[in-house]
N, C-alpha and C positions, 0 to 999 in steps of 0.2 A: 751419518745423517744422509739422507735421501738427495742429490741434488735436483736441484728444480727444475721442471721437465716443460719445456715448450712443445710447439706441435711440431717442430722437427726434431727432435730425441733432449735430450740432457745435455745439461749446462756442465763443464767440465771447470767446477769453482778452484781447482787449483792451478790451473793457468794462470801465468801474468798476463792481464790485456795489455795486447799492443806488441808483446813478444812472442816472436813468429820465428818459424825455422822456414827460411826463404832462399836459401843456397842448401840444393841436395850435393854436397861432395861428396858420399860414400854410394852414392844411386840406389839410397834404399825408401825414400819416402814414394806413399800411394800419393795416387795423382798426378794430374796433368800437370806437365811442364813448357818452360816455354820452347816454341818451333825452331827459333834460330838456334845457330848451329854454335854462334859465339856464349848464348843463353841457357843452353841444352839442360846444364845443372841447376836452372833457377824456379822455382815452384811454383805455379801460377796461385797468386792470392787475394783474393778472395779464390774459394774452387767454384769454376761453373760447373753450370745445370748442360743437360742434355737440351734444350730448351732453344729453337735459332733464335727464339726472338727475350733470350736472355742477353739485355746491354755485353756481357761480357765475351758472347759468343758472336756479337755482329764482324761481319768485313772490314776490314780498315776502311774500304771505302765507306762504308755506313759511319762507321766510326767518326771520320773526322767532318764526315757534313754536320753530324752533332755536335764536333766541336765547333765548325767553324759557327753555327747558329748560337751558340752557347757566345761565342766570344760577338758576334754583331750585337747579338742584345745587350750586352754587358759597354761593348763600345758607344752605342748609340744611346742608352742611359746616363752612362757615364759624360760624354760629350755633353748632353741636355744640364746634367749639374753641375757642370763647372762653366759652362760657357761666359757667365756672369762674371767672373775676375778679372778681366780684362776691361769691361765695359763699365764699371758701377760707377765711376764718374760720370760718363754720359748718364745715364740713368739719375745720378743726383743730381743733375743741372736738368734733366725734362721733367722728372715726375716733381721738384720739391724734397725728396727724401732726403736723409741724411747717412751720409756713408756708414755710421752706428746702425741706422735704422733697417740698412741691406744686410747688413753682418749681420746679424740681430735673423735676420730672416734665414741669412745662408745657416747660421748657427742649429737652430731649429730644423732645418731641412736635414742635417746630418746627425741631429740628435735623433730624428726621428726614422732615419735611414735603419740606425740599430733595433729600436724596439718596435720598428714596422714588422720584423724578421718574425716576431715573437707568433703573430700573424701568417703573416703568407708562408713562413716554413710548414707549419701546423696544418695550413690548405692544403700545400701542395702534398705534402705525407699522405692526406687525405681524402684529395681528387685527383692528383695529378701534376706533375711539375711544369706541364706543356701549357694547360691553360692557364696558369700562374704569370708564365713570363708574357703570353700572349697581352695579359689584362695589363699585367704592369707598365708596357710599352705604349697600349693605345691609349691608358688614363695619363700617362707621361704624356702623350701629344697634344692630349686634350689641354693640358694647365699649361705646356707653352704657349697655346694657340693664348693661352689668357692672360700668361704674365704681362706681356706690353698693354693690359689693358688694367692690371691690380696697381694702380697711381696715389693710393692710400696707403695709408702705414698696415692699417688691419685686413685692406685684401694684398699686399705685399704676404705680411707673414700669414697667412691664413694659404697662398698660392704655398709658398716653400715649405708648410706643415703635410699640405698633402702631395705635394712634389717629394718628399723624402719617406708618407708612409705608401706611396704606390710606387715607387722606387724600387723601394727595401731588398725587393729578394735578388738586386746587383751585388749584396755582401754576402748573401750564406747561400742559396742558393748554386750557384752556378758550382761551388766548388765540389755538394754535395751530387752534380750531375757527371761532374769529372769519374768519382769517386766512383760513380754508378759504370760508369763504362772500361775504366782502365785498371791493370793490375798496379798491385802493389809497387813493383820493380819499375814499371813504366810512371806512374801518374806524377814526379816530380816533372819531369818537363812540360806535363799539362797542364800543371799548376801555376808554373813557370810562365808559362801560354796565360792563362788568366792574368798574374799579376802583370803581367805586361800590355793586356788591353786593359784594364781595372786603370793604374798610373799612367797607362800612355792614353786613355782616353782624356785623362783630368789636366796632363799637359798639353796633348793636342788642343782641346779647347779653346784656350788664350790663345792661340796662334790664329787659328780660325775664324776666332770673332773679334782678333784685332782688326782684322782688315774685313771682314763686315760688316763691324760699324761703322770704318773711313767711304766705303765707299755706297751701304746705303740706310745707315741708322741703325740704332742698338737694337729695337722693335724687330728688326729683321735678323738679326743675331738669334729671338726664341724661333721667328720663323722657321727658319733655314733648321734648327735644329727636330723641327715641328717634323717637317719634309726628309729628316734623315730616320727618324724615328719611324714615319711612314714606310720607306723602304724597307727597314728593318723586319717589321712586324710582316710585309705580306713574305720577305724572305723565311720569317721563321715559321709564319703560318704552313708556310706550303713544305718546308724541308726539316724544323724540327720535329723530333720524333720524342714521343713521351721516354722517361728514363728508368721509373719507378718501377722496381722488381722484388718480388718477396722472397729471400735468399736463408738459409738459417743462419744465423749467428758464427764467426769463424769458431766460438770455443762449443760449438754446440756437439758431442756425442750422440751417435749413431744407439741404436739399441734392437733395432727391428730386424729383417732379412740385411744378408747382404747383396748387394747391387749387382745385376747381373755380370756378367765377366771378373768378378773380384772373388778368389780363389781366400777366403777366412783362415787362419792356420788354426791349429787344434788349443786349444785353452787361450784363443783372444776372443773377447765376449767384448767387445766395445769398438768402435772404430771410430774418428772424428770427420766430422761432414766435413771439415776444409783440414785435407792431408797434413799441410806444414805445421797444424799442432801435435802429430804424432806420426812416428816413423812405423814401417809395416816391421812387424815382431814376424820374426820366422820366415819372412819372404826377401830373399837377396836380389831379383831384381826389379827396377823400377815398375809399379804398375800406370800407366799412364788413362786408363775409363776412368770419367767421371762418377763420381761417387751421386749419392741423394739429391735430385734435382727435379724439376718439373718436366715432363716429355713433352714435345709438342709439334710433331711433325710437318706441319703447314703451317710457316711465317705468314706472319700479317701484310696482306694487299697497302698499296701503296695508300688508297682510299681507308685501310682500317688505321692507317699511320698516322692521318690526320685526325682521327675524333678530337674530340674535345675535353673528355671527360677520362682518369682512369676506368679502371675495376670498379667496382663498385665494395667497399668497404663499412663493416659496423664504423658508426658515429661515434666519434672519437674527439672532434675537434676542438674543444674548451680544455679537456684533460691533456693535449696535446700541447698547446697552447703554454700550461703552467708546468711543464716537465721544464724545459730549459735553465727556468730557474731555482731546479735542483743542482743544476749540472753546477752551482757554485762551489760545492761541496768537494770537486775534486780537484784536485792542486794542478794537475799536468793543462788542465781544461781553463783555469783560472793565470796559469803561466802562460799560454798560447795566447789570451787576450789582452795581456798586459804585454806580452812583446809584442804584439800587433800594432795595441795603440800606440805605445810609447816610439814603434817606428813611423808611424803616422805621423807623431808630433811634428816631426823636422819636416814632412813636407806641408803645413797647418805652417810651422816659421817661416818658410820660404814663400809659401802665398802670401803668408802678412806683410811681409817686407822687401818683396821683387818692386813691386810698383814703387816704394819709398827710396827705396835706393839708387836705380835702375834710374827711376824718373827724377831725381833730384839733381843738383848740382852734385860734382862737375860734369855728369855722365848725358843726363840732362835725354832723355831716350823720351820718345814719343809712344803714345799709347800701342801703336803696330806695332814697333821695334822690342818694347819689349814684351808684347807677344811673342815676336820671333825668336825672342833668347827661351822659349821653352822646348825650342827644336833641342835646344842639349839637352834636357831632362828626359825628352824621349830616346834619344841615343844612350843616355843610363839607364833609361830605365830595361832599353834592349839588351845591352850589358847581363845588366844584374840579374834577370829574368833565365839568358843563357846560362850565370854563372850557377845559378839557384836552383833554377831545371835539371838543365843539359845535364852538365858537370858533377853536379849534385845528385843525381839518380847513379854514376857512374860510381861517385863516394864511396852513397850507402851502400853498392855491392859489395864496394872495394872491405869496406869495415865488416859487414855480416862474413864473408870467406876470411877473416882474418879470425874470427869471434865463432868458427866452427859453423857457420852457416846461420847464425841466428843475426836477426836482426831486432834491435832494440830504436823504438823513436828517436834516443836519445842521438842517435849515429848522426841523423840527417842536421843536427844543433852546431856540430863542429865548424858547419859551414858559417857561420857568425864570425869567424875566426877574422874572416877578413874584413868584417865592419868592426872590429878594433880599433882599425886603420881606417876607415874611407868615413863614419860618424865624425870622430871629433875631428878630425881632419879637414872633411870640408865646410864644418861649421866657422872652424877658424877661418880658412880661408877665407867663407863668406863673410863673417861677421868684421873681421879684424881686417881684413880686405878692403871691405867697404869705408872703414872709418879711417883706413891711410889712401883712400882712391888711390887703387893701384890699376892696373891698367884693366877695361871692362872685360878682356878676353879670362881672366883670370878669375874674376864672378861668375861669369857663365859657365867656364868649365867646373867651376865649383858646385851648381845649380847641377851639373848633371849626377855627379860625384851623391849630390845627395839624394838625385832621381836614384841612384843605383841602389844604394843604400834602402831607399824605400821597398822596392821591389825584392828584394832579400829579405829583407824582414817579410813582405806580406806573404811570400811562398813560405817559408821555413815555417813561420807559425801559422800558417791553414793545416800544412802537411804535418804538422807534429799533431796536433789535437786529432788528426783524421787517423793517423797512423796510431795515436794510444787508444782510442775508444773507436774505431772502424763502428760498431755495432750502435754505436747512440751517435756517431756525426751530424744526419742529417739535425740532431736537434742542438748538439754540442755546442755546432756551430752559432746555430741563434745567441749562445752564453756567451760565447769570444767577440762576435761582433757589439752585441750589449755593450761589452767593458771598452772595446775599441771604440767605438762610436762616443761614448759617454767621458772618455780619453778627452777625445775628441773636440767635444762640444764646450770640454771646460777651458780648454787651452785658447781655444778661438777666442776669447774674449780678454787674455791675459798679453797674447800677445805686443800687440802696438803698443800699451801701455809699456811693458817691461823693456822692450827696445827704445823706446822715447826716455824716459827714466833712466836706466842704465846706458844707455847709449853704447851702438856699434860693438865697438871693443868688449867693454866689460859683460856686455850682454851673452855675448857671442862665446867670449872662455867660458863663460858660467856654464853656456850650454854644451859646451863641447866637452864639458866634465862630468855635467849632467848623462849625455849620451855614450858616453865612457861608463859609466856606474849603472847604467841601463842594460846596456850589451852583454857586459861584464855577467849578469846575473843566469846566462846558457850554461856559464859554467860550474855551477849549483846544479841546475838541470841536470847535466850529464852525469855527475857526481851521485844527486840523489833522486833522481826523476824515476828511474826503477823502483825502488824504495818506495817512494811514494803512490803510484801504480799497484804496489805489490800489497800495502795499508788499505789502499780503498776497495779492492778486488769485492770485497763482501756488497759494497753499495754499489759498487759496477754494477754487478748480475743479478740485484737487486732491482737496478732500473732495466738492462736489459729483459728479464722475464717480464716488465710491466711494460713495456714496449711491446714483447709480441703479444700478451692480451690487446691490446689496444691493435696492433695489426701494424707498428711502424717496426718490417724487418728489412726494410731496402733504405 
């Protein structure tokens, strides 16, 4: 049977997605490798184009003004929707509302966070990702400038509906921009980088606007958030650079000429556009020219950086739009958004119940203070972020040269290993903590334990669904955040009740057994995560060829 041929060669259907040969030990794979001298043997993957102003060929220095843009927008959004938790007593003694009535709004605001995605991913595949976050951030400013004035119930939740669909692309977004600029071997710690502003913007927050409202009204808490948002946007108007690049597919075979400087051996009739799916036959040393790319000898003027608009693209956007909710169909894509959420949940428990515990007898904390106790959530979430990065890119080397130089998703899962320990653990603590008052320093460090926690789960499962389906991410992602968000949005309303009901203790074991049997489930994953990858492979490349008719290959 014929494999199905995109406009950069054939689809190579017996590859496993997601399994990549990313450690050269024997120095026989085509293609670039990386420059360091400690990396020498590691394969650059995705393979760049010839192309300077391919994301993957910019300067570090290029490089991380991208990222840092990536990460302000993501801070400064992220700030805007949480700043509320701290405050929504003030707010229920000025507007009238009833703390149901805020919840109720924040609820909606992060339901809608998810299936905004469905949306502005879809845009941005098909105008561009620069003016996506551009719009996101000045429509964000605009509905703070209005919250302190929505003093109804129906312009409360009517603000937080479209505060979470012009939001949206702070969840799928930014990771797909990561994705866009760094290799395989590198992009955990960028990840790492995200979930760390993502969590530490939603714990900065309370801190921020604790002592905003003390000293000049909660109205001035959306202010102040109005005026960081501002900075945000003129910093990324002027320094972010669009991301969106039309790449083939990693399993995509070659069929045409071979690439200039690439020496063909006699009876190979095929070669793979991104090297690490296939080692050079007949040739024993490394070749390091990029293979199939776009040439383009004159990078874009500082002025061409800023347009506003991609390439210009056939219309796509509706059909774009209902792809993600294909992407149910695959188990590793369906796995990544149920570990997402489900790590989500414990920080969803610990917003419900910091205020009630913290501020109750005997602890008896004032609305700033315990804002201040989320200074430990960001020092975990720092933590965790390093461990899940840093540490975590070093892993997966470690396991691919152990595994013959292949790298499988599955590798990056191991690192769960240690929310084992740090889930049920500091749920006890917090929960059984609280209901024996033992001393506050012992809650807080627990608050961080489960910042940690957070942020390990939100890396590990971005970078698993990126790492199995690289070729359908940018829209995959919209399917992971769905289920997280949707997680999400049901727990928010279960919680206060079930901790009031159950009270402290018993609430608190339940969960830490609950997130025990949660965690627990990576290890299914690594067991049969290949397997299942290797079942769907047929609907993989199914949707990938329907992706590049439609033109989303970046």
């Amino acid at each position: 049977m014929t494999a199905p041929e995109t406009q950069y060669g054939h689809l190579d259907e017996s590859a496993i997605p997601g399994t990549v040969h990313l450690v050269d030990l024997e120095g026989v794979i085509k293609g670039k490798h990386a420059a360091t001298s400690q990396l020498k043997d590691v394969v650059l993957v995705p393979a760049p184009s010839s192309d300077p102003d391919d994301p993957l060929n910019w300067s570090p220095k290029r490089k991380w003004l991208s990222t840092v843009s990536q990460s302000v927008y993501t801070l400064m959004v992220g700030i805007a929707s949480a700043a509320i938790y701290s405050v929504l007593v003030p707010i229920s003694e000025d507007t009238g509302l009833t703390l149901a009535d805020l919840n109720a709004g924040t609820g909606y605001m992060f339901l809608l966070f998810g299936w905004g995605c469905l949306f502005w991913q879809a845009l941005a595949l098909q105008y561009g990702k620069r003016p996506v976050y551009l719009f996101s951030m000045l429509a964000t400013l605009g509905i703070m400038i209005w919250v302190p004035h929505a003093t109804s119930n129906g312009a409360w939740i009517g603000s937080k509906i479209l505060q979470g669909f012009v939001g949206a692309p702070i969840e799928s977004l930014v990771e797909i921009s990561i994705a866009d600029i760094y290799y395989t071997h590198e992009r955990g710690k960028f990840m790492g980088l995200y979930a760390f502003t993502l969590a530490g913007s939603n714990f900065l927050a309370p801190v921020l606007a604790g002592f905003i409202n003390d000293g000049q009204g909660w109205q001035w808490v959306m202010y102040w958030c109005a005026i960081f948002l501002a900075i945000g946007f003129v910093f990324c108007f002027l320094f972010m650079e669009e991301t969106n690049y039309d790449r083939a597919p990693i399993e995509t075979v070659e069929t045409s000429e071979p690439s200039p400087g690439i020496s063909t051996p006699e009876g190979e009739f095929q070669s793979s556009s991104d090297p690490e799916k296939t080692s050079a036959l007949g040739s024993p040393e490394p070749i390091t020219e990029t293979l199939a790319g776009t040439i383009d000898d004159k990078p874009k003027t500082y002025f061409q950086k800023l347009a506003l608009l991609d390439k210009k693209r056939d219309f796509h956007l509706f059909r774009m739009m209902v792809r993600p909710l294909l992407f149910f169909s695959l188990p590793s894509v369906v796995y990544a958004g149920f570990s997402y959420g489900s790590n989500l949940i414990w920080f969803n428990v610990l917003n419900g119940t910091a205020s009630l515990i913290l501020g109750g007898a005997p602890y008896n904390f004032s609305s700033s203070m315990v804002g201040l106790t989320y200074l430990s959530p960001l020092i975990g979430v720092a933590v965790g972020s390093f461990y899940s990065g840093v540490i975590g890119d070093r892993v997966v080397l470690w396991l691919a040269r152990r595994n013959k130089g292949i790298l499988e998703p599955e590798h990056r899962l191991w690192l769960f290993s240690l929310s084992l320990i740090l889930i049920p653990g500091s749920l006890i603590l917090w929960g059984v903590g609280a209901a024996h008052h033992i001393h506050w320093f012992g809650l807080v460090f627990a608050m961080g334990v489960i910042a940690a926690s957070n942020s390990i789960g939100i890396q590990l499962s971005v970078s698993y669904c990126i790492d199995s389906y690289k070729d359908l991410s940018g829209e995959a992602m919209v399917t992971v955040i769905i289920i997280r968000n949707t997680m999400s949005f049901a727990i928010g309303y279960g919680v206060t009740p079930w901790v009031t009901n159950m009270g402290y203790q018993n609430a608190f074991i339940l969960a830490a057994f609950a997130g025990l049997a949660q965690v627990t489930t990576f290890l299914a994953v690594v067991t049969w995560g290949k397997s299942w990858r290797d079942m769907t492979k047929a609907r993989f490349y199914r949707y990938v060829k329907e992706g590049s008719d439609v033109g989303v290959t970046h």
